[in-house]
GUTIPA-10933 format. One line per field, with one value per residue (C-alpha): residue in one letter; y, x, z; residue number from 1. Coordinates in Angstrom, 2 decimals. Layout:
% GUTIPA-10933
resn	[A / ...];
y	[Y / ...];
x	[X / ...];
z	[Z / ...];
resi	[NUM / ...];
% end
This chain:
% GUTIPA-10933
resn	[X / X / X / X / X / X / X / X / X / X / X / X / X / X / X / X / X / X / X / X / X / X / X / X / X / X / X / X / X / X / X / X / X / X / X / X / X / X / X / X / X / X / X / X / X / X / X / X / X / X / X / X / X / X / X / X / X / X / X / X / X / X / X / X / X / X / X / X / X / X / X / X / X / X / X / X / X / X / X / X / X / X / X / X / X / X / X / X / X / X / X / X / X / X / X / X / X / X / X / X / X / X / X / X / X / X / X / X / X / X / X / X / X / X / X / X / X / X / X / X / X / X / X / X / X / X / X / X / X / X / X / X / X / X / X / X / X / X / X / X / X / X / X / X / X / X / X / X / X / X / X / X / X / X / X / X / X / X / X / X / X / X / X / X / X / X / X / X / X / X / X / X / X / X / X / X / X / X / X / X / X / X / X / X / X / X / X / X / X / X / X / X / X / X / X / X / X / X / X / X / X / X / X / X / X / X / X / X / X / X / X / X / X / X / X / X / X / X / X / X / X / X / X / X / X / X / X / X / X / X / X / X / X / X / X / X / X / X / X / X / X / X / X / X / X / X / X / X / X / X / X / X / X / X / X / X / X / X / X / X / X / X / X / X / X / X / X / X / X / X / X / X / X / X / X / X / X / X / X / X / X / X / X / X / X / X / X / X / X / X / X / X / X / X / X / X / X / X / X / X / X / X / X / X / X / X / X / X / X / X / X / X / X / X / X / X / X / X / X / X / X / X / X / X / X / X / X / X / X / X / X / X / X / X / X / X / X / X / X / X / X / X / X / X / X / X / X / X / X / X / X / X / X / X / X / X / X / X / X / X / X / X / X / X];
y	[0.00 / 3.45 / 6.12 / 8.76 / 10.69 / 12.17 / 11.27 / 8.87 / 5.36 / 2.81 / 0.62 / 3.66 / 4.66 / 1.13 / 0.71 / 1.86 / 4.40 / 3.13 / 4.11 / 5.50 / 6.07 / 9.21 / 11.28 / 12.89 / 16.50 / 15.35 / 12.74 / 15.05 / 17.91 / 14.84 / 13.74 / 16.97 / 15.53 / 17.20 / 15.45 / 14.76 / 12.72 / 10.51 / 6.76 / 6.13 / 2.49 / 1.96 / 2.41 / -0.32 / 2.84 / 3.44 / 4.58 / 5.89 / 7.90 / 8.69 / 8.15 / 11.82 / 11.50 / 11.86 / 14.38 / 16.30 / 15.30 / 16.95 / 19.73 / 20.91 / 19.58 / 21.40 / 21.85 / 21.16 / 23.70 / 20.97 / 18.39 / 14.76 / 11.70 / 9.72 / 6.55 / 7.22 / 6.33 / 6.31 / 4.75 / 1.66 / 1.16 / 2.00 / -0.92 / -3.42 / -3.16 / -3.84 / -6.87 / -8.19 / -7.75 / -5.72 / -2.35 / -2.82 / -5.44 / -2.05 / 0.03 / 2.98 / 4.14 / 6.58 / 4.11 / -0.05 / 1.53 / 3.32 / -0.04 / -2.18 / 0.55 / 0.20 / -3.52 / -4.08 / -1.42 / -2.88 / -6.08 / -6.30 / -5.32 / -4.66 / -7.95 / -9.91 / -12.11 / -11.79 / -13.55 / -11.96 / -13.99 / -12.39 / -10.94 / -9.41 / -5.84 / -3.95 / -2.38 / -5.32 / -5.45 / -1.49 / -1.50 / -4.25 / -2.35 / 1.08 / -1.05 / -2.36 / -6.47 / -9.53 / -10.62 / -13.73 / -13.95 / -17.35 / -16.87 / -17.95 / -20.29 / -19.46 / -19.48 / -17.02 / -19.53 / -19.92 / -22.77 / -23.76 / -26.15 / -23.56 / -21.21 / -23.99 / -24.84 / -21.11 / -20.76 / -23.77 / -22.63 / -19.11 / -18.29 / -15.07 / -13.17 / -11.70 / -13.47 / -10.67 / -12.32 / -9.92 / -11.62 / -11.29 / -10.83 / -8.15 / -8.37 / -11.51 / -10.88 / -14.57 / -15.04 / -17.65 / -20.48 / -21.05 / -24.39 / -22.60 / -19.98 / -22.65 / -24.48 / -20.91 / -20.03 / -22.97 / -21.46 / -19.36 / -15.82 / -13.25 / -14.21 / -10.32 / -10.90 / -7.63 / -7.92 / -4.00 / -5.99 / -8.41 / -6.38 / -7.26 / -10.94 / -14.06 / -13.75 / -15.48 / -14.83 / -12.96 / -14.25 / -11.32 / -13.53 / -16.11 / -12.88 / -14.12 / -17.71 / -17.03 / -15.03 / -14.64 / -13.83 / -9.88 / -8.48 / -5.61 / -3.62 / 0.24 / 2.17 / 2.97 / 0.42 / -0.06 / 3.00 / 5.70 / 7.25 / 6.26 / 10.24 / 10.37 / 7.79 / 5.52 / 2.24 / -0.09 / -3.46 / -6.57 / -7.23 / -9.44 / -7.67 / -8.23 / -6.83 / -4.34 / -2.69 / -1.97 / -0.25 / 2.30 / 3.13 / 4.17 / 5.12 / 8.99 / 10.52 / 11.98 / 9.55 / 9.62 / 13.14 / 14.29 / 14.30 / 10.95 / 9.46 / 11.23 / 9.62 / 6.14 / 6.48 / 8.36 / 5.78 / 2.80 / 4.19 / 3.67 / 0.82 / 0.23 / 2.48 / 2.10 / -2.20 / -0.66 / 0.75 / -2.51 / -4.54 / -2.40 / -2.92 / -6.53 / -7.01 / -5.02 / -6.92 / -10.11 / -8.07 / -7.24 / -10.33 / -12.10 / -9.71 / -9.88 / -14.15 / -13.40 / -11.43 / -13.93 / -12.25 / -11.58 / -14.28 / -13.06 / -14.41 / -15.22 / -12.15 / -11.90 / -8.15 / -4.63 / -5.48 / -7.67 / -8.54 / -10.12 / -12.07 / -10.45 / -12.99 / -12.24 / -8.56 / -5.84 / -5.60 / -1.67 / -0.84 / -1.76 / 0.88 / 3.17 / 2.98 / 3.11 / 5.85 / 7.90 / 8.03 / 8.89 / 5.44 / 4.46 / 1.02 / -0.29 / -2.62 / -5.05 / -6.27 / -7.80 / -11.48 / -13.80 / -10.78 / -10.30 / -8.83 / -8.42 / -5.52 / -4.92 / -3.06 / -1.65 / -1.72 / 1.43 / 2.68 / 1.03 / 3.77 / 3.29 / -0.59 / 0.17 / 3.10 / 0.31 / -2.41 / -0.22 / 0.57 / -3.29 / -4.40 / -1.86 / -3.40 / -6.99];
x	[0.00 / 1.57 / 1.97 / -0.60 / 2.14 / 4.66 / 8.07 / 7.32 / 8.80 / 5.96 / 7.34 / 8.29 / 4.90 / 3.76 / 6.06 / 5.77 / 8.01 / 10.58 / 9.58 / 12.92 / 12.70 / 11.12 / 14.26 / 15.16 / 14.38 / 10.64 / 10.15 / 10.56 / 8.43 / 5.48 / 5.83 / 6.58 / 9.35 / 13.01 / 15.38 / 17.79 / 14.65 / 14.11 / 15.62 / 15.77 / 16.18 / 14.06 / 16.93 / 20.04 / 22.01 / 25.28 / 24.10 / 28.03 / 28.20 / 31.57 / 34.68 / 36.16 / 39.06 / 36.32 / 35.17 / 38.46 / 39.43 / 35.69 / 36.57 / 39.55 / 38.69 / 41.23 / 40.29 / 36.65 / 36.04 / 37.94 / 36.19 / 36.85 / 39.11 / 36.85 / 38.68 / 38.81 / 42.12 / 43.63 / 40.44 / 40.58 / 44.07 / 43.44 / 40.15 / 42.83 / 45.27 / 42.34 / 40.72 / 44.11 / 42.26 / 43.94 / 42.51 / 42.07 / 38.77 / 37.19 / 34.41 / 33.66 / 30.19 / 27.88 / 26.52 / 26.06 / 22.67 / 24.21 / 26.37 / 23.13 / 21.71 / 24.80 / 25.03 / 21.74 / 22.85 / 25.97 / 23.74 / 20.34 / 18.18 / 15.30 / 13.01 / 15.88 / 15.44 / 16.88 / 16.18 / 15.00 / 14.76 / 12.47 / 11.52 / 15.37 / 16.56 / 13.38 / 16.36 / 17.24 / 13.52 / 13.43 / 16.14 / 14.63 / 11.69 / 13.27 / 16.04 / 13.01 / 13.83 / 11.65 / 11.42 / 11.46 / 10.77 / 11.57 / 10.72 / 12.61 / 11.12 / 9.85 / 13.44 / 14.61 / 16.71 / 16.66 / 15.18 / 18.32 / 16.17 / 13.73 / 17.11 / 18.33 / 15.36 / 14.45 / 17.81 / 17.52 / 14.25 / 14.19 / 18.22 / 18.16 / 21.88 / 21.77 / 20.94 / 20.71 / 21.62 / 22.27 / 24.69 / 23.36 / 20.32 / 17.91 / 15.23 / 16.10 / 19.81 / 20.67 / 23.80 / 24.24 / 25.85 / 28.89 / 28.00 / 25.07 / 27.08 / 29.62 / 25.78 / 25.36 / 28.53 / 27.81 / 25.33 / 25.72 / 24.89 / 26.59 / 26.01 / 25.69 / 26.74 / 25.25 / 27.52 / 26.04 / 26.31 / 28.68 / 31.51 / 28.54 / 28.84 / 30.93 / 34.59 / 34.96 / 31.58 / 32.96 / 32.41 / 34.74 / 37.83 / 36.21 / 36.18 / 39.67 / 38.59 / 34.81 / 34.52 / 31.08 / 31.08 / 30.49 / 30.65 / 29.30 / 30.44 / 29.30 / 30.92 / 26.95 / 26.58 / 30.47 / 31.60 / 28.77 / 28.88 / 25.14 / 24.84 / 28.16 / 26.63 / 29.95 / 30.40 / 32.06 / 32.68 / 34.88 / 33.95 / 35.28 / 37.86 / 35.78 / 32.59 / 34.62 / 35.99 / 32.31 / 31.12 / 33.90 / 32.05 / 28.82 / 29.44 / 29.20 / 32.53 / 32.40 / 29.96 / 32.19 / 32.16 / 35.24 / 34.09 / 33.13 / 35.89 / 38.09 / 35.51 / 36.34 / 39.84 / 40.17 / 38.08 / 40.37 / 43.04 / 41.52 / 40.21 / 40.73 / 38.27 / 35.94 / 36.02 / 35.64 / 32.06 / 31.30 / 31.78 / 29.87 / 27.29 / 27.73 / 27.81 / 24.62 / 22.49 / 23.28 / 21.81 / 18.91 / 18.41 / 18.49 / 15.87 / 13.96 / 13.75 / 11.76 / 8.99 / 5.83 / 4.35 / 7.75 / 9.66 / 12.73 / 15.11 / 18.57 / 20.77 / 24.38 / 23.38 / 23.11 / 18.82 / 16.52 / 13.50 / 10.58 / 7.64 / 4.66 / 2.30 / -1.05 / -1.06 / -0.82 / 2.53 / 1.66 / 0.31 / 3.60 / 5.57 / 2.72 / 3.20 / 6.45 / 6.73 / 4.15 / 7.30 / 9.67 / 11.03 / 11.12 / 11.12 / 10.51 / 7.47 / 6.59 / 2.89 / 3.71 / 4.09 / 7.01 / 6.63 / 3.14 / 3.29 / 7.13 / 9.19 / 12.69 / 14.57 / 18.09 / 20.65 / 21.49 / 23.97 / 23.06 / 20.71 / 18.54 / 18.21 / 17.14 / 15.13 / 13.09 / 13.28 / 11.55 / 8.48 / 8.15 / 7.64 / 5.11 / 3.13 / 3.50];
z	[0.00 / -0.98 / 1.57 / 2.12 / 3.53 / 0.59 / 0.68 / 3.97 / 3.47 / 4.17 / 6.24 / 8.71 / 8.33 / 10.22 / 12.79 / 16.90 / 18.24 / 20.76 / 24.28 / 26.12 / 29.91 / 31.21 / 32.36 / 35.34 / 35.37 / 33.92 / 36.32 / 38.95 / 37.87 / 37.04 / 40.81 / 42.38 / 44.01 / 43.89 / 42.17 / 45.10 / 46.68 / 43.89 / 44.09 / 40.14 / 39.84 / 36.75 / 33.70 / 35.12 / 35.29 / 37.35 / 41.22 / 41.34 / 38.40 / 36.55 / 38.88 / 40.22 / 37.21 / 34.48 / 36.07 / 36.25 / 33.04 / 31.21 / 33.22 / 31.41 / 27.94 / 25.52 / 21.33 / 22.23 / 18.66 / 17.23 / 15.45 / 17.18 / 15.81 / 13.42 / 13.96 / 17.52 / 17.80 / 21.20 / 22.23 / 20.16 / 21.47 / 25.00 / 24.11 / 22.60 / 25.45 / 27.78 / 26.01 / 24.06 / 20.91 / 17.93 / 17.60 / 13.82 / 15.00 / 17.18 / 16.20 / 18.30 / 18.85 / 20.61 / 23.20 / 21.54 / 20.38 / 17.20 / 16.57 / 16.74 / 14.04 / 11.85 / 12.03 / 10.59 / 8.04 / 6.62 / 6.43 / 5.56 / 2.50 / 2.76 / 3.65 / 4.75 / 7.95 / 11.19 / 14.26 / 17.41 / 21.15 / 23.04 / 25.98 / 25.36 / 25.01 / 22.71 / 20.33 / 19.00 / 17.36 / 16.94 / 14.58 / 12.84 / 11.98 / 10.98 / 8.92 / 7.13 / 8.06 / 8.42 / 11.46 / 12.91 / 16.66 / 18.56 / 22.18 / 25.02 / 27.46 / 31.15 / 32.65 / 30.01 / 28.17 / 24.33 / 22.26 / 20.00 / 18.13 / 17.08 / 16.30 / 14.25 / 12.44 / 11.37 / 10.24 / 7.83 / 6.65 / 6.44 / 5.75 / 8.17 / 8.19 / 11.82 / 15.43 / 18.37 / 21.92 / 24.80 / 27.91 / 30.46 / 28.84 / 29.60 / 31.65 / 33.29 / 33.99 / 33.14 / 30.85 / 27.39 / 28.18 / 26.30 / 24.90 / 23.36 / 21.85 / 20.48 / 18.53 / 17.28 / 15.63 / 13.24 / 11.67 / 8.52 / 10.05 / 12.16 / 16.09 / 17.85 / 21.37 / 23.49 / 26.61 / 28.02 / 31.91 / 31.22 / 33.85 / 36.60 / 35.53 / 37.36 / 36.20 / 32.69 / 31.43 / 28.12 / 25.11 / 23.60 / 23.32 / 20.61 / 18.07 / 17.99 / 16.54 / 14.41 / 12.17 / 12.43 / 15.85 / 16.93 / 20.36 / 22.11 / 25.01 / 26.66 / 29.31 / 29.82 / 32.60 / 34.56 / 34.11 / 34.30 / 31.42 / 30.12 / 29.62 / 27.09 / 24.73 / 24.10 / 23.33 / 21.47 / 19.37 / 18.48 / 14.48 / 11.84 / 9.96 / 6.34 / 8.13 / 9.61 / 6.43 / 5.47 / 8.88 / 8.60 / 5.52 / 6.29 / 10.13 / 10.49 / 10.38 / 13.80 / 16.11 / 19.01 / 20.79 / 22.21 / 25.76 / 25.95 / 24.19 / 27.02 / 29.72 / 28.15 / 27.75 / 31.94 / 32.98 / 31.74 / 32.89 / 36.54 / 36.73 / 39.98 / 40.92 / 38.26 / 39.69 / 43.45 / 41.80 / 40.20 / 42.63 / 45.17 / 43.05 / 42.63 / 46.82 / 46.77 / 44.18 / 46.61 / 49.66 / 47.86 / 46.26 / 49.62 / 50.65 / 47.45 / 47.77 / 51.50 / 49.89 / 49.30 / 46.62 / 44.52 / 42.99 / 41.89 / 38.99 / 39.21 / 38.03 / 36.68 / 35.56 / 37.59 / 37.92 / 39.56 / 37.81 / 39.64 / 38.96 / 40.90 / 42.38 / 43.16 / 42.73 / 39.97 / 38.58 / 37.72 / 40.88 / 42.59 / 40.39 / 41.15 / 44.90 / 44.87 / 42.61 / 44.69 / 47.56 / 44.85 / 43.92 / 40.47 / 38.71 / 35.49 / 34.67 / 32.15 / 30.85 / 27.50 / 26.53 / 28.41 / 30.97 / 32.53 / 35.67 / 36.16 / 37.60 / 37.24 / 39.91 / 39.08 / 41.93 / 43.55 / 46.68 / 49.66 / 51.28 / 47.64 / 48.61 / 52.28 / 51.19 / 48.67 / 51.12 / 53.65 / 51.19 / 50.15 / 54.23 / 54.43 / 50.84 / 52.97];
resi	[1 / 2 / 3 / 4 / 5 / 6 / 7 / 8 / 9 / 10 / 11 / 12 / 13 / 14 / 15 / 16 / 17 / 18 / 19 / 20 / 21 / 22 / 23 / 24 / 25 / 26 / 27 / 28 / 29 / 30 / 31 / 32 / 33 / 34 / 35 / 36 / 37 / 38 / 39 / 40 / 41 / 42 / 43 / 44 / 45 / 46 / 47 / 48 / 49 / 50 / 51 / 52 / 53 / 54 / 55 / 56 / 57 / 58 / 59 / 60 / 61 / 62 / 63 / 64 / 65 / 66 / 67 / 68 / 69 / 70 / 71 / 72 / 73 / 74 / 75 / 76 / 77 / 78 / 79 / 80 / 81 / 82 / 83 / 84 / 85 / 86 / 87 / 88 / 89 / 90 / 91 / 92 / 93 / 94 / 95 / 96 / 97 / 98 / 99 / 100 / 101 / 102 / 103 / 104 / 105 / 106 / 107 / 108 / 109 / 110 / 111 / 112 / 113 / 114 / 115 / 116 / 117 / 118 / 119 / 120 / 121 / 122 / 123 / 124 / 125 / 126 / 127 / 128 / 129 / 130 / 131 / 132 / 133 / 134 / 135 / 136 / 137 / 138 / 139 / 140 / 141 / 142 / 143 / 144 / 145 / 146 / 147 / 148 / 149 / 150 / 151 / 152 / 153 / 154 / 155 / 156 / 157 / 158 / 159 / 160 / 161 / 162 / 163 / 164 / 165 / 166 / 167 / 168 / 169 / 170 / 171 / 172 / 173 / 174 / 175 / 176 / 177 / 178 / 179 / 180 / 181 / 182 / 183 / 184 / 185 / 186 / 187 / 188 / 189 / 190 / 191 / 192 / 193 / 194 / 195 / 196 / 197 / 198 / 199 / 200 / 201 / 202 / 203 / 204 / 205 / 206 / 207 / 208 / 209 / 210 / 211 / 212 / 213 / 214 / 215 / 216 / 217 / 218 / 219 / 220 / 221 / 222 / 223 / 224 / 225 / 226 / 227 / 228 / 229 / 230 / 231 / 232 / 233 / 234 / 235 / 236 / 237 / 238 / 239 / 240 / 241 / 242 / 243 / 244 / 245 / 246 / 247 / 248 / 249 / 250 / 251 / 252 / 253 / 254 / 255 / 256 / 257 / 258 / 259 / 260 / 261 / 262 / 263 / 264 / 265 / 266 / 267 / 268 / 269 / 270 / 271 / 272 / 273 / 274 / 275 / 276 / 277 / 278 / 279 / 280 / 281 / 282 / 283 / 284 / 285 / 286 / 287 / 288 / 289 / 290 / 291 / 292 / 293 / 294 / 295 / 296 / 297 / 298 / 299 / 300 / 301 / 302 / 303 / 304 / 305 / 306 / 307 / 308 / 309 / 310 / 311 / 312 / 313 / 314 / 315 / 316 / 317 / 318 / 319 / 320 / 321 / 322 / 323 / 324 / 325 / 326 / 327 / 328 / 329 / 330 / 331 / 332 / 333 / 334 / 335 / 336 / 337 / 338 / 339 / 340 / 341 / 342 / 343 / 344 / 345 / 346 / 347 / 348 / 349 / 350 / 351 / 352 / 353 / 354 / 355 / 356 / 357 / 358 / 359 / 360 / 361 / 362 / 363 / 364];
% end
């Protein structure tokens, strides 16, 4: 059916806007709460923010009326000394999102297939639609866990060129098991591995190194999640050389600001501090966990991620977030298929866990 709308391509013309988090400064002028009283645990950010030495370092930014380094440079080699990968397999990007965009890009024509495992992270299918694919959607079961068989079979049938897998996955938290990964790379199509909470994970839990061995293996990182810079938009990923040659094509010239390639490259160079924060983090989402497993009416799932999402039994999922978000505490819930009345709490500093404990004892 043609557009009614001139110069509208049809297929944007039928698909739903993504639905980003309601930020800050709105949040608080919608609850009439000041910011500084709000526990925001409803977008998996970083309760610690930046470490001081970003900071310090944004602060005294020189040539900032100079236009940035379009290959990112001392980035990508600040990335491969980190991950012992060779720079020349790094793509820099502002946040994974615009690499998830640019990956469909370099790939798909319009109507080609690509495989989506949902409930998972809603860019994967959001891309999908404005890149104009075919999707083909293979749930994952009640535990979260994909159906391999179903992979395997869709891929014989329907010849698809991308699978999307976040690890840990998002909502759930749960990571892909490497013997699963190893079933995937068989297959004729690029494997995406989105690994935005991997640095929460058990030590080990990268799939990054095997970039070294497949070739049709790509991983994802962000400094979004470990390193709070989720404002800065910067991340990053491990490609195939071939594919990679083609990305620096059609990337824009200057994706990755200045000030958040400075973040990146400060923040690596401290990672001692920048593992303090992620590991406070880590101790915390065990306290609350513990907590979380003594509620009746929440069952919570097992989480190798910087969240907690629950399973609400016997109440209203929404009314939850609305309660809690009357006394200023904010969490993300889910009504859609493979998620009906689920919340997902992000892990904050301490006094955000006790502050959310204390509501939840007074809900029993």
């Amino acid at each position: 059916m043609k557009s009614e709308i001139p110069f509208i391509r049809n297929h944007i013309l039928n698909i739903p806007a993504y639905e980003p988090i309601v930020p800050f400064e709105v949040l608080s002028d919608e609850l009439d709460i000041p910011i500084e009283k709000i526990v925001k645990l409803d977008a998996n950010e970083n309760p610690y923010g930046p470490i001081p030495e970003v900071y310090a370092a944004l602060a005294n930014l020189p040539y900032i009326n100079i236009y940035p380094d379009p290959e990112s440079r001392y980035l990508r080699n600040a990335l491969s000394e980190y991950h012992k990968v060779p720079a020349e397999n790094i793509l820099a990007g502002a946040g994974a999102d615009e690499l998830i965009d640019l990956i469909m890009r370099v790939s798909l024509d319009p109507g080609d297939i690509m495989i989506d495992c949902p409930p998972t992270f809603g860019m994967y299918d959001f891309d999908g639609g404005v890149n104009n694919a075919n999707m083909i959607t293979i749930p994952r079961n009640a535990q979260f866990e994909i159906d391999l068989t179903r992979i395997e079979e869709a891929v014989k049938k329907y010849k698809p060129k991308l699978l999307f897998l976040a690890s840990p996955n998002n909502p759930d938290g749960g990571l892909l098991p490497e013997e699963l990964l190893f079933e995937l790379l068989k297959q004729p199509l690029y494997v995406v591995i989105d690994e935005a909470y991997i640095d929460f994970a058990s030590p080990g839990s990268s799939m990054l190194h095997y970039t070294n061995e497949y070739q049709n293996l790509i991983v994802l990182r962000t400094f979004s999640k470990w390193a709070g810079l989720a404002g800065l938009r910067i991340g990053y990923g491990v490609f195939p050389k071939d594919l990679l040659s083609h990305l620096w094509k059609i990337k824009q010239p200057y994706n990755v600001s200045v000030a958040a390639s400075t973040a990146a490259i400060i923040s690596l160079q401290n990672l001692d501090k920048l593992l303090g924060n992620r590991d406070r983090i880590v101790t915390e989402r065990e306290r609350f966990s513990s907590f979380l497993k003594n509620i009746p009416w929440l069952d919570p799932y097992p989480s190798q991620a910087n969240f907690i999402l629950c399973k609400v039994i016997g109440r209203n999922a929404l009314d939850i977030k609305t309660i809690l978000a009357k006394q200023g505490i904010i969490i993300r819930h889910f009504q859609k298929p493979g998620l009906d009345d689920h919340i997902r709490i992000s892990i904050g500093k301490p006094a955000d866990t006790d502050i959310i404990i204390n509501q939840l004892k007074k809900m029993e």
